[in-house]
DRENPA-3360 file (N, C-alpha, C; in nm, 2 decimals, always signed):
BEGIN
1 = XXXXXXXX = +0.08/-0.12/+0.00/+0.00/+0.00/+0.00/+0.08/+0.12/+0.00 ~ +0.22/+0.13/-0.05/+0.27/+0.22/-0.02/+0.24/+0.30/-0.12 ~ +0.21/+0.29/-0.25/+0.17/+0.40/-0.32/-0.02/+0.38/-0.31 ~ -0.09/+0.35/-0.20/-0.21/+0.40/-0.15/-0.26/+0.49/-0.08 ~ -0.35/+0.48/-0.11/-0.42/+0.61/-0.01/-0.44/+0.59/+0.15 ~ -0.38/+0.73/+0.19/-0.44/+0.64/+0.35/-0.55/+0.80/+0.39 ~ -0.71/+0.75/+0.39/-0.80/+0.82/+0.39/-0.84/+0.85/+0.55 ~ -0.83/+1.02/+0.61/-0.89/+0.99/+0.72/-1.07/+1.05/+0.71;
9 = XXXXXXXX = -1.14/+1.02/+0.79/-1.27/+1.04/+0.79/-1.35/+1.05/+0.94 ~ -1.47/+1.15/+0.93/-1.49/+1.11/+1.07/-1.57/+1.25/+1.06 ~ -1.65/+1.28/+1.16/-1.70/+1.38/+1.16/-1.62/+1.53/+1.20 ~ -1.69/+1.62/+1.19/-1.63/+1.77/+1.16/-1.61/+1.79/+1.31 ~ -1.46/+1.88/+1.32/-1.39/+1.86/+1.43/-1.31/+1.80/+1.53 ~ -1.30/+1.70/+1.44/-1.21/+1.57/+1.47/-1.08/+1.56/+1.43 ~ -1.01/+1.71/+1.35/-0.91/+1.66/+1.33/-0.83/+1.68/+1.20 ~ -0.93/+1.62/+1.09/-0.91/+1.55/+0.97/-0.78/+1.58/+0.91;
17 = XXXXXXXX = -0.85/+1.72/+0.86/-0.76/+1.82/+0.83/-0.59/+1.83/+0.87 ~ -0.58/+1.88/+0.98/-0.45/+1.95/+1.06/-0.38/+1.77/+1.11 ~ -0.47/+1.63/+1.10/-0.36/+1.50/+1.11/-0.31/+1.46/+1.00 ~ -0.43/+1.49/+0.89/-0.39/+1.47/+0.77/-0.26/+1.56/+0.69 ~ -0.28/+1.70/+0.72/-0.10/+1.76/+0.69/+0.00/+1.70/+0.74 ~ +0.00/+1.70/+0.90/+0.10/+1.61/+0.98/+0.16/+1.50/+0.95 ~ +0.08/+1.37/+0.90/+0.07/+1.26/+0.85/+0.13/+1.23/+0.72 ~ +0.06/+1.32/+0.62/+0.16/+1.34/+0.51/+0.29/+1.41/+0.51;
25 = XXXXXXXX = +0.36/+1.48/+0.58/+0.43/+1.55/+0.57/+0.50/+1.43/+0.65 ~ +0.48/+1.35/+0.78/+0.55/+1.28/+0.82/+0.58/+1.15/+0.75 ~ +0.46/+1.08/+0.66/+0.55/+1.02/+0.61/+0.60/+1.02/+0.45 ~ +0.61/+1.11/+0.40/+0.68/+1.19/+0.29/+0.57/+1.22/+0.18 ~ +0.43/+1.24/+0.19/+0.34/+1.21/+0.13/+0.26/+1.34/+0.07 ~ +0.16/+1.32/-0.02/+0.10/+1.52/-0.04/-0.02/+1.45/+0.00 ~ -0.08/+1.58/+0.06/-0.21/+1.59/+0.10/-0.32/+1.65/+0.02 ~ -0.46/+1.58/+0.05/-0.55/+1.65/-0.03/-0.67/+1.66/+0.05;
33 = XXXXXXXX = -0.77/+1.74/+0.08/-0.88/+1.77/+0.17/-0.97/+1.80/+0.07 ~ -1.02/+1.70/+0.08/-1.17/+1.70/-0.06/-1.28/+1.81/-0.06 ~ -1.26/+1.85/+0.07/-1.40/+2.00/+0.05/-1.27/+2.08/+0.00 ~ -1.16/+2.11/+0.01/-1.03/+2.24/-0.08/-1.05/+2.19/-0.22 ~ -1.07/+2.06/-0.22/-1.12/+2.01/-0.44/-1.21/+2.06/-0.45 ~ -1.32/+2.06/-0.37/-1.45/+2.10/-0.36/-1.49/+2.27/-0.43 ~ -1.42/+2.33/-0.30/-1.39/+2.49/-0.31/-1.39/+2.50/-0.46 ~ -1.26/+2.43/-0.46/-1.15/+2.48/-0.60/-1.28/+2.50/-0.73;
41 = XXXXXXXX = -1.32/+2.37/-0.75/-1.39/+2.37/-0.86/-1.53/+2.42/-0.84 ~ -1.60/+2.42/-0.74/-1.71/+2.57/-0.73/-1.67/+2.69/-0.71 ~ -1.54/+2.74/-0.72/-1.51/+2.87/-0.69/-1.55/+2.91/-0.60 ~ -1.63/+2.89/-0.49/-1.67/+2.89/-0.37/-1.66/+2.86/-0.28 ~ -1.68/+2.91/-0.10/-1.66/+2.83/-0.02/-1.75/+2.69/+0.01 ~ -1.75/+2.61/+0.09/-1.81/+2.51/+0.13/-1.97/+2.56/+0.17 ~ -1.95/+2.66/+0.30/-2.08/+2.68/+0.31/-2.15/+2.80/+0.23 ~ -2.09/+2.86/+0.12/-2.19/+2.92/+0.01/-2.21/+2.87/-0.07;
49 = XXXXXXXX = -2.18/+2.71/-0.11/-2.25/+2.63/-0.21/-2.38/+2.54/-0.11 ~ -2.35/+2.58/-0.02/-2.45/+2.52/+0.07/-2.59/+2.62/+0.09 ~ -2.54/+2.72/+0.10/-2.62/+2.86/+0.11/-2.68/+2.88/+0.03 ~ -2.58/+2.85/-0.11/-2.66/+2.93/-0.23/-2.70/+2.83/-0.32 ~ -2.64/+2.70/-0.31/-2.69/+2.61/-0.42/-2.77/+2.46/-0.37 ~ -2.74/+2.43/-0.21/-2.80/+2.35/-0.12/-2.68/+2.22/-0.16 ~ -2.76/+2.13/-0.04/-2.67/+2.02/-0.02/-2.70/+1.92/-0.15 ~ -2.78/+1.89/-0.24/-2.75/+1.85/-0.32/-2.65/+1.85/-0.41;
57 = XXXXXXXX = -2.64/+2.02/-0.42/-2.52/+2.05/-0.51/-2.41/+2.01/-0.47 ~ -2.36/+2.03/-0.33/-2.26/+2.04/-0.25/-2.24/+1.89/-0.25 ~ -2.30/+1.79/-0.26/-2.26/+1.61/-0.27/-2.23/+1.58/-0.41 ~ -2.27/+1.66/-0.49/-2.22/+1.61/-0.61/-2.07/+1.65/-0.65 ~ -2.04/+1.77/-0.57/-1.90/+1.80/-0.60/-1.83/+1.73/-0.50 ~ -1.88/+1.71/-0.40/-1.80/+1.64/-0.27/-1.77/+1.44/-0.37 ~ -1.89/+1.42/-0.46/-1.85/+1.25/-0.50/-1.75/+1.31/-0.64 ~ -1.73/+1.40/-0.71/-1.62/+1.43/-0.78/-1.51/+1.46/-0.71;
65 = XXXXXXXX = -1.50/+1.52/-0.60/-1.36/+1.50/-0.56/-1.30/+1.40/-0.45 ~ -1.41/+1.32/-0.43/-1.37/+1.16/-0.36/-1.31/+1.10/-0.46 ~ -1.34/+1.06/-0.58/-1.33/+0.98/-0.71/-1.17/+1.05/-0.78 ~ -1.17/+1.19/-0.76/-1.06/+1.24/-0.79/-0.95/+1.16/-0.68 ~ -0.94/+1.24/-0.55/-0.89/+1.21/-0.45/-0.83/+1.07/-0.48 ~ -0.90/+0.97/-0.44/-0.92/+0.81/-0.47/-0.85/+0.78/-0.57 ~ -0.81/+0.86/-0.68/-0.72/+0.79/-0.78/-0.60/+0.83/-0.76 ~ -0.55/+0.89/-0.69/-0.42/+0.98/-0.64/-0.36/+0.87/-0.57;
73 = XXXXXXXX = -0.22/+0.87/-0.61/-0.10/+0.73/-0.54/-0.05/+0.81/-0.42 ~ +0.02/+0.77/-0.34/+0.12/+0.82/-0.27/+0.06/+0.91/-0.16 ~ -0.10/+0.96/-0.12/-0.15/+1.01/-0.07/-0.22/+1.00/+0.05 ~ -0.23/+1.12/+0.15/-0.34/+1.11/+0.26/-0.43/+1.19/+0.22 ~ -0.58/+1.12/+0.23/-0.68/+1.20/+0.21/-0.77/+1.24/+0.35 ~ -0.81/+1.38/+0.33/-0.92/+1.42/+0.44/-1.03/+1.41/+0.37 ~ -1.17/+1.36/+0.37/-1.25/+1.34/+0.35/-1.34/+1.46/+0.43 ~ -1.48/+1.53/+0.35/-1.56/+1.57/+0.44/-1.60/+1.48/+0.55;
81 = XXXXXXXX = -1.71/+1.55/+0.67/-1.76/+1.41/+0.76/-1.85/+1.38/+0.69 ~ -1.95/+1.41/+0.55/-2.07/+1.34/+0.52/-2.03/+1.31/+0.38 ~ -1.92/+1.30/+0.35/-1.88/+1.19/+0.26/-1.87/+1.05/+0.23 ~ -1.87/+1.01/+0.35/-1.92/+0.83/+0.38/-2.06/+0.81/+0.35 ~ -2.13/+0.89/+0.36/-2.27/+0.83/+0.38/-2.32/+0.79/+0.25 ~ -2.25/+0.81/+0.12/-2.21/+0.80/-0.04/-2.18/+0.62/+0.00 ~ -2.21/+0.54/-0.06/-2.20/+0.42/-0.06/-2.10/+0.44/-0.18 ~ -2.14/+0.49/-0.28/-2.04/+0.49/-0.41/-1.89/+0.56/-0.38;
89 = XXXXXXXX = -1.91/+0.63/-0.24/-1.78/+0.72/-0.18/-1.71/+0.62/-0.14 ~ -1.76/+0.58/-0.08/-1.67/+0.47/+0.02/-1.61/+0.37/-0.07 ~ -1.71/+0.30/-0.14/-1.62/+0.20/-0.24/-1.50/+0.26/-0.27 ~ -1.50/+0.37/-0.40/-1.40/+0.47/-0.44/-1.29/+0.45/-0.32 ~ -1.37/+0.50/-0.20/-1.27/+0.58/-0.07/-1.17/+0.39/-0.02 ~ -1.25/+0.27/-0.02/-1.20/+0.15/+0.03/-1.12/+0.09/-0.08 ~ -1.13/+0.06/-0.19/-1.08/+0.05/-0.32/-0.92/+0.17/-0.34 ~ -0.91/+0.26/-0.30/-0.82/+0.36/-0.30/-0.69/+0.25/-0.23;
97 = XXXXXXXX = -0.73/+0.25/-0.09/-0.67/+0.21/+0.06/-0.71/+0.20/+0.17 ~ -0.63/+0.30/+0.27/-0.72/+0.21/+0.40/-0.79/+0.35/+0.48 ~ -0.90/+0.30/+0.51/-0.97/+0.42/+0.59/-0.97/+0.42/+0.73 ~ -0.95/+0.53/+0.78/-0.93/+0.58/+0.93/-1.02/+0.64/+0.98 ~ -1.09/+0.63/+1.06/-1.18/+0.69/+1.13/-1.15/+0.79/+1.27 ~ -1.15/+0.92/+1.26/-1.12/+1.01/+1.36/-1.27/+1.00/+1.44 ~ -1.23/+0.98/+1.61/-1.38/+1.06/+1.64/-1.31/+1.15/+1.71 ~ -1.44/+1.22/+1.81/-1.39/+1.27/+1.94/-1.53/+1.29/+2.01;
105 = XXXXXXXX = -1.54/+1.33/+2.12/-1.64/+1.34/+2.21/-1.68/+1.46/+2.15 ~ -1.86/+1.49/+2.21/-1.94/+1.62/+2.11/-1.87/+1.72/+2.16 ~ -1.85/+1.73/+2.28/-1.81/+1.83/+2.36/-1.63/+1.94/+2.32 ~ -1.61/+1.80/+2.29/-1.45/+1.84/+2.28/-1.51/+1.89/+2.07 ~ -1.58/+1.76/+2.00/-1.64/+1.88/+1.87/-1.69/+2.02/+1.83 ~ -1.76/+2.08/+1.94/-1.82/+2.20/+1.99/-1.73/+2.28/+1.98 ~ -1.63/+2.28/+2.08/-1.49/+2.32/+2.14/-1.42/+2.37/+2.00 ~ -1.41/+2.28/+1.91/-1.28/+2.25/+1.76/-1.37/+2.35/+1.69;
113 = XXXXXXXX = -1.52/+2.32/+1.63/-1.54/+2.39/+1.52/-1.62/+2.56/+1.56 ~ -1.55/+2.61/+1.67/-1.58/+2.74/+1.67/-1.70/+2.80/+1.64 ~ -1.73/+2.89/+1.52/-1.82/+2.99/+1.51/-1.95/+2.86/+1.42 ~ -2.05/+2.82/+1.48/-2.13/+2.73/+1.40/-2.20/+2.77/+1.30 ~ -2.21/+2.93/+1.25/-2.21/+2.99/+1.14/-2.17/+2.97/+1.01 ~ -2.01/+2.88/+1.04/-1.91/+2.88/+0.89/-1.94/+2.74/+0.86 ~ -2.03/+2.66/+0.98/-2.10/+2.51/+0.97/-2.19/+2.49/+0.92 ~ -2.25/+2.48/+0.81/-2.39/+2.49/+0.75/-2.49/+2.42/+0.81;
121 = XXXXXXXX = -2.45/+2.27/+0.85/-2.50/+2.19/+0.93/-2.54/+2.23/+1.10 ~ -2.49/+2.35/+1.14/-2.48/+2.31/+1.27/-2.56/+2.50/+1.28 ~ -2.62/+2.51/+1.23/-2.68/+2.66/+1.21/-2.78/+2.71/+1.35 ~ -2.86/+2.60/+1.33/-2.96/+2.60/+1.39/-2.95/+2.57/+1.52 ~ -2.90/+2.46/+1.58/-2.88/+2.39/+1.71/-2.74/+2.32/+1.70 ~ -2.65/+2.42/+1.71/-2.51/+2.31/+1.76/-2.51/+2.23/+1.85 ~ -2.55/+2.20/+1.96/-2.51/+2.07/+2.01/-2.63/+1.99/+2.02 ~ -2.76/+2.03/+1.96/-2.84/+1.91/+1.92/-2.82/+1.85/+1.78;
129 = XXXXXXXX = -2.77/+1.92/+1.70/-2.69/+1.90/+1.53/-2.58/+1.79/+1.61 ~ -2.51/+1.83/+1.63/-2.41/+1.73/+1.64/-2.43/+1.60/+1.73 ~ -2.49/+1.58/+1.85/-2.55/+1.47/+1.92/-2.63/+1.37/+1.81 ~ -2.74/+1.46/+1.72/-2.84/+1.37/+1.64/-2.69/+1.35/+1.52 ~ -2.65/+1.40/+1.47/-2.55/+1.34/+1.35/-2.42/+1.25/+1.39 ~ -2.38/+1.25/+1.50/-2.29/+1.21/+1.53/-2.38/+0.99/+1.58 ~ -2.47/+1.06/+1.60/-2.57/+0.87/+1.64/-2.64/+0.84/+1.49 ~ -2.63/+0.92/+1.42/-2.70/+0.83/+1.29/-2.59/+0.81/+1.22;
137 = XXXXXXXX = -2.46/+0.91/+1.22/-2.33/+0.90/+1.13/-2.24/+0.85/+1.13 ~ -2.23/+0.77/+1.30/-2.13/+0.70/+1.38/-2.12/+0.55/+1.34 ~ -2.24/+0.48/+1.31/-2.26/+0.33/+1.27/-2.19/+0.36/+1.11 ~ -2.19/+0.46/+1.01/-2.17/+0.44/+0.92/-2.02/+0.45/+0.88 ~ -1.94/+0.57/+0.98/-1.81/+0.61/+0.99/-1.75/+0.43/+1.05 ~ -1.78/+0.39/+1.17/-1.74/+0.28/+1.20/-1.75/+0.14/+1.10 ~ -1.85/+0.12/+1.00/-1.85/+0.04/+0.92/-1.75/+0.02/+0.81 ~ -1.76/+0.15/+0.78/-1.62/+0.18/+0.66/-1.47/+0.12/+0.72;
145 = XXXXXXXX = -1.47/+0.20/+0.86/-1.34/+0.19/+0.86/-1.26/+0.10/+0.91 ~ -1.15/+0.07/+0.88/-1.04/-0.02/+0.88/-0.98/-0.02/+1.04 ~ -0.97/+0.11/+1.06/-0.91/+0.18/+1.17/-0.95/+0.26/+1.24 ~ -0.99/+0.29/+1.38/-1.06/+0.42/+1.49/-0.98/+0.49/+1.52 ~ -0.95/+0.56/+1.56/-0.85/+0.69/+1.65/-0.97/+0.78/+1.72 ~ -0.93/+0.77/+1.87/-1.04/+0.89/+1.92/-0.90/+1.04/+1.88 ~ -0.92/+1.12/+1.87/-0.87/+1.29/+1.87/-0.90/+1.31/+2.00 ~ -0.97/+1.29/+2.13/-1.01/+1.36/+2.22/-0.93/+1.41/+2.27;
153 = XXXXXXXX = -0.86/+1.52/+2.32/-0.79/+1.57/+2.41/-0.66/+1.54/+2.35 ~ -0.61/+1.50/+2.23/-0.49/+1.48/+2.22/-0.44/+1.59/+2.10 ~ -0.32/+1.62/+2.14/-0.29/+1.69/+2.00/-0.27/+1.62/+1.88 ~ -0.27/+1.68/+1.78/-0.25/+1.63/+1.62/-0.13/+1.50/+1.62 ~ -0.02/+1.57/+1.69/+0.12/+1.49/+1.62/+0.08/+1.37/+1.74 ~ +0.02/+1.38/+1.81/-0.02/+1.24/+1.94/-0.10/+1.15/+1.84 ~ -0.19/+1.23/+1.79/-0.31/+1.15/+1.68/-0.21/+1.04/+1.54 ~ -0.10/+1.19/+1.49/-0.06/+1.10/+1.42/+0.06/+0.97/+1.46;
161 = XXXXXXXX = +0.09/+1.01/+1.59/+0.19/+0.90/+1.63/+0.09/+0.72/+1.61 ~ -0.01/+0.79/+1.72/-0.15/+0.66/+1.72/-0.18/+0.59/+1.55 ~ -0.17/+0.68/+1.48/-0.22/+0.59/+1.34/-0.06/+0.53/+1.24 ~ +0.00/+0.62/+1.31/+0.11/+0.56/+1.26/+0.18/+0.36/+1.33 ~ +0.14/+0.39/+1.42/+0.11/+0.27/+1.49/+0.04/+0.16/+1.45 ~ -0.08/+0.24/+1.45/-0.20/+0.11/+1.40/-0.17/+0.12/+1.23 ~ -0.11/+0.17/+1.19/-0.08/+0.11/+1.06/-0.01/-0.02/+1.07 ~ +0.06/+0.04/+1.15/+0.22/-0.09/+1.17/+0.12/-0.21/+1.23;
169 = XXXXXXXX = +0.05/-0.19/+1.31/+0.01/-0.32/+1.33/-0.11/-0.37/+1.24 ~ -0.16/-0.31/+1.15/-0.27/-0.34/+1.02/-0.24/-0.44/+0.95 ~ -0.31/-0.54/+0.96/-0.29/-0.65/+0.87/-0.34/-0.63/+0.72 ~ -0.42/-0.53/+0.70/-0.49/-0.49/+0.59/-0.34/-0.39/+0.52 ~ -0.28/-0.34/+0.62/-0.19/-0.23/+0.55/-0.08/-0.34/+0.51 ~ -0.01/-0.40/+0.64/+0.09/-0.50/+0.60/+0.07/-0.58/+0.47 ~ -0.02/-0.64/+0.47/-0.06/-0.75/+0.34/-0.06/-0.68/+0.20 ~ -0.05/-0.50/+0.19/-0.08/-0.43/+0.10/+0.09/-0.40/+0.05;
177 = X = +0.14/-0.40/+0.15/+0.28/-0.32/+0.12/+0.37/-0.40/+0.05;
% end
Protein backbone atom coordinates (compact mmCIF):
# COMPACT_ATOMS: atom_id res chain seq x y z
CA UNK A 1 0.00 0.00 0.00
CA UNK A 2 2.70 2.22 -0.19
CA UNK A 3 1.68 4.04 -3.19
CA UNK A 4 -2.08 3.97 -1.49
CA UNK A 5 -4.24 6.13 -0.07
CA UNK A 6 -4.45 6.40 3.47
CA UNK A 7 -8.01 8.24 3.89
CA UNK A 8 -8.91 9.94 7.22
CA UNK A 9 -12.70 10.39 7.86
CA UNK A 10 -14.94 11.09 10.73
CA UNK A 11 -17.05 13.84 11.64
CA UNK A 12 -16.30 17.68 11.64
CA UNK A 13 -13.89 18.63 14.26
CA UNK A 14 -12.14 15.71 14.66
CA UNK A 15 -9.08 16.60 13.32
CA UNK A 16 -9.10 15.51 9.65
CA UNK A 17 -7.63 18.25 8.32
CA UNK A 18 -4.50 19.46 10.55
CA UNK A 19 -3.61 15.03 11.09
CA UNK A 20 -3.92 14.73 7.69
CA UNK A 21 -1.04 17.59 6.89
CA UNK A 22 0.95 16.09 9.77
CA UNK A 23 0.69 12.63 8.52
CA UNK A 24 1.59 13.45 5.07
CA UNK A 25 4.34 15.49 5.75
CA UNK A 26 5.53 12.77 8.21
CA UNK A 27 5.52 10.17 6.09
CA UNK A 28 6.75 11.87 2.91
CA UNK A 29 3.41 12.05 1.25
CA UNK A 30 1.04 15.17 -0.43
CA UNK A 31 -2.06 15.87 1.01
CA UNK A 32 -5.51 16.54 -0.26
CA UNK A 33 -8.78 17.69 1.75
CA UNK A 34 -11.74 17.03 -0.56
CA UNK A 35 -14.02 20.00 0.52
CA UNK A 36 -10.34 22.43 -0.81
CA UNK A 37 -11.19 20.09 -4.44
CA UNK A 38 -14.45 20.99 -3.62
CA UNK A 39 -13.92 24.90 -3.07
CA UNK A 40 -11.51 24.83 -6.03
CA UNK A 41 -13.88 23.72 -8.62
CA UNK A 42 -17.12 25.73 -7.32
CA UNK A 43 -15.05 28.68 -6.87
CA UNK A 44 -16.72 28.86 -3.65
CA UNK A 45 -16.55 28.31 -0.16
CA UNK A 46 -18.12 25.08 1.29
CA UNK A 47 -20.84 26.85 3.08
CA UNK A 48 -21.87 29.23 0.07
CA UNK A 49 -22.51 26.25 -2.07
CA UNK A 50 -24.46 25.19 0.73
CA UNK A 51 -26.23 28.57 1.15
CA UNK A 52 -26.62 29.34 -2.27
CA UNK A 53 -26.88 26.14 -4.17
CA UNK A 54 -27.98 23.50 -1.24
CA UNK A 55 -26.68 20.23 -0.15
CA UNK A 56 -27.52 18.47 -3.24
CA UNK A 57 -25.16 20.45 -5.07
CA UNK A 58 -22.58 20.39 -2.48
CA UNK A 59 -22.58 16.10 -2.73
CA UNK A 60 -22.20 16.13 -6.06
CA UNK A 61 -19.03 18.00 -6.03
CA UNK A 62 -17.98 16.43 -2.65
CA UNK A 63 -18.49 12.51 -5.03
CA UNK A 64 -16.16 14.28 -7.77
CA UNK A 65 -13.58 14.99 -5.64
CA UNK A 66 -13.66 11.64 -3.64
CA UNK A 67 -13.28 9.82 -7.15
CA UNK A 68 -10.55 12.35 -7.94
CA UNK A 69 -8.92 12.07 -4.55
CA UNK A 70 -9.20 8.06 -4.68
CA UNK A 71 -7.22 7.90 -7.81
CA UNK A 72 -4.20 9.77 -6.40
CA UNK A 73 -1.03 7.27 -5.44
CA UNK A 74 1.23 8.16 -2.66
CA UNK A 75 -1.50 10.12 -0.72
CA UNK A 76 -3.39 11.10 2.61
CA UNK A 77 -6.83 11.95 2.08
CA UNK A 78 -9.16 14.24 4.45
CA UNK A 79 -12.54 13.40 3.55
CA UNK A 80 -15.62 15.73 4.45
CA UNK A 81 -17.61 14.07 7.58
CA UNK A 82 -20.68 13.39 5.21
CA UNK A 83 -18.84 11.90 2.63
CA UNK A 84 -19.24 8.34 3.79
CA UNK A 85 -22.69 8.27 3.78
CA UNK A 86 -22.14 8.00 -0.39
CA UNK A 87 -22.04 4.17 -0.57
CA UNK A 88 -20.36 4.88 -4.06
CA UNK A 89 -17.82 7.18 -1.81
CA UNK A 90 -16.75 4.69 0.22
CA UNK A 91 -16.18 2.04 -2.37
CA UNK A 92 -13.99 4.74 -4.39
CA UNK A 93 -12.66 5.84 -0.71
CA UNK A 94 -11.98 1.52 0.31
CA UNK A 95 -10.75 0.47 -3.25
CA UNK A 96 -8.20 3.57 -2.95
CA UNK A 97 -6.67 2.10 0.62
CA UNK A 98 -7.23 2.10 4.05
CA UNK A 99 -9.69 4.23 5.90
CA UNK A 100 -9.27 5.85 9.33
CA UNK A 101 -11.82 6.88 11.29
CA UNK A 102 -11.24 10.06 13.57
CA UNK A 103 -13.80 10.60 16.45
CA UNK A 104 -13.94 12.70 19.44
CA UNK A 105 -16.45 13.36 22.10
CA UNK A 106 -19.44 16.19 21.14
CA UNK A 107 -18.14 18.25 23.60
CA UNK A 108 -14.49 18.42 22.77
CA UNK A 109 -16.40 18.79 18.67
CA UNK A 110 -18.17 21.99 19.86
CA UNK A 111 -14.88 23.21 21.41
CA UNK A 112 -12.85 22.51 17.59
CA UNK A 113 -15.39 23.91 15.23
CA UNK A 114 -15.77 27.37 16.67
CA UNK A 115 -18.19 29.85 15.06
CA UNK A 116 -21.30 27.31 14.03
CA UNK A 117 -22.14 29.95 11.39
CA UNK A 118 -19.11 28.79 8.87
CA UNK A 119 -20.97 25.05 9.68
CA UNK A 120 -23.93 24.93 7.53
CA UNK A 121 -24.98 21.93 9.30
CA UNK A 122 -24.80 23.14 12.73
CA UNK A 123 -26.76 26.62 12.09
CA UNK A 124 -29.60 25.96 13.88
CA UNK A 125 -28.77 23.85 17.10
CA UNK A 126 -25.12 23.12 17.64
CA UNK A 127 -25.12 20.73 20.07
CA UNK A 128 -28.40 19.13 19.18
CA UNK A 129 -26.95 18.99 15.34
CA UNK A 130 -24.13 17.32 16.43
CA UNK A 131 -25.50 14.73 19.23
CA UNK A 132 -28.36 13.67 16.40
CA UNK A 133 -25.55 13.43 13.49
CA UNK A 134 -22.87 12.13 15.34
CA UNK A 135 -25.66 8.69 16.42
CA UNK A 136 -26.98 8.32 12.91
CA UNK A 137 -23.31 8.99 11.25
CA UNK A 138 -21.29 7.03 13.81
CA UNK A 139 -22.59 3.31 12.69
CA UNK A 140 -21.74 4.43 9.17
CA UNK A 141 -18.09 6.09 9.94
CA UNK A 142 -17.42 2.80 11.96
CA UNK A 143 -18.54 0.35 9.15
CA UNK A 144 -16.18 1.80 6.60
CA UNK A 145 -13.44 1.85 8.56
CA UNK A 146 -10.36 -0.15 8.76
CA UNK A 147 -9.11 1.77 11.68
CA UNK A 148 -10.60 4.18 14.92
CA UNK A 149 -8.48 6.86 16.54
CA UNK A 150 -10.42 8.86 19.18
CA UNK A 151 -8.67 12.87 18.67
CA UNK A 152 -10.07 13.61 22.17
CA UNK A 153 -7.86 15.71 24.10
CA UNK A 154 -4.89 14.84 22.23
CA UNK A 155 -2.91 16.88 20.05
CA UNK A 156 -2.53 16.31 16.20
CA UNK A 157 1.18 14.87 16.17
CA UNK A 158 -0.19 12.40 19.38
CA UNK A 159 -3.05 11.47 16.77
CA UNK A 160 -0.63 10.98 14.22
CA UNK A 161 1.91 8.97 16.33
CA UNK A 162 -1.50 6.57 17.20
CA UNK A 163 -2.20 5.88 13.39
CA UNK A 164 1.07 5.57 12.62
CA UNK A 165 1.07 2.68 14.90
CA UNK A 166 -1.98 1.07 14.04
CA UNK A 167 -0.78 1.08 10.61
CA UNK A 168 2.20 -0.88 11.67
CA UNK A 169 0.12 -3.24 13.29
CA UNK A 170 -2.70 -3.43 10.24
CA UNK A 171 -2.92 -6.49 8.67
CA UNK A 172 -4.91 -4.88 5.85
CA UNK A 173 -1.87 -2.29 5.50
CA UNK A 174 0.90 -5.04 6.03
CA UNK A 175 -0.57 -7.51 3.35
CA UNK A 176 -0.78 -4.28 0.99
CA UNK A 177 2.80 -3.25 1.19
Amino acid sequence: MRGRAIVLMGFMGTGKSEVGRRLAQRLGRSFVDTDQLVEERAGKRVAAIFAEDGEPVFRGFEREAVIDAAGRKSVVVAVGGGAVLDPENVRHLQESGILIHLTARPEIILGRVGDAKSRPLLREDPRGTVARLLAERGPVYAAAADITVDTSERTADEVVGEIQSALARSERWKSST
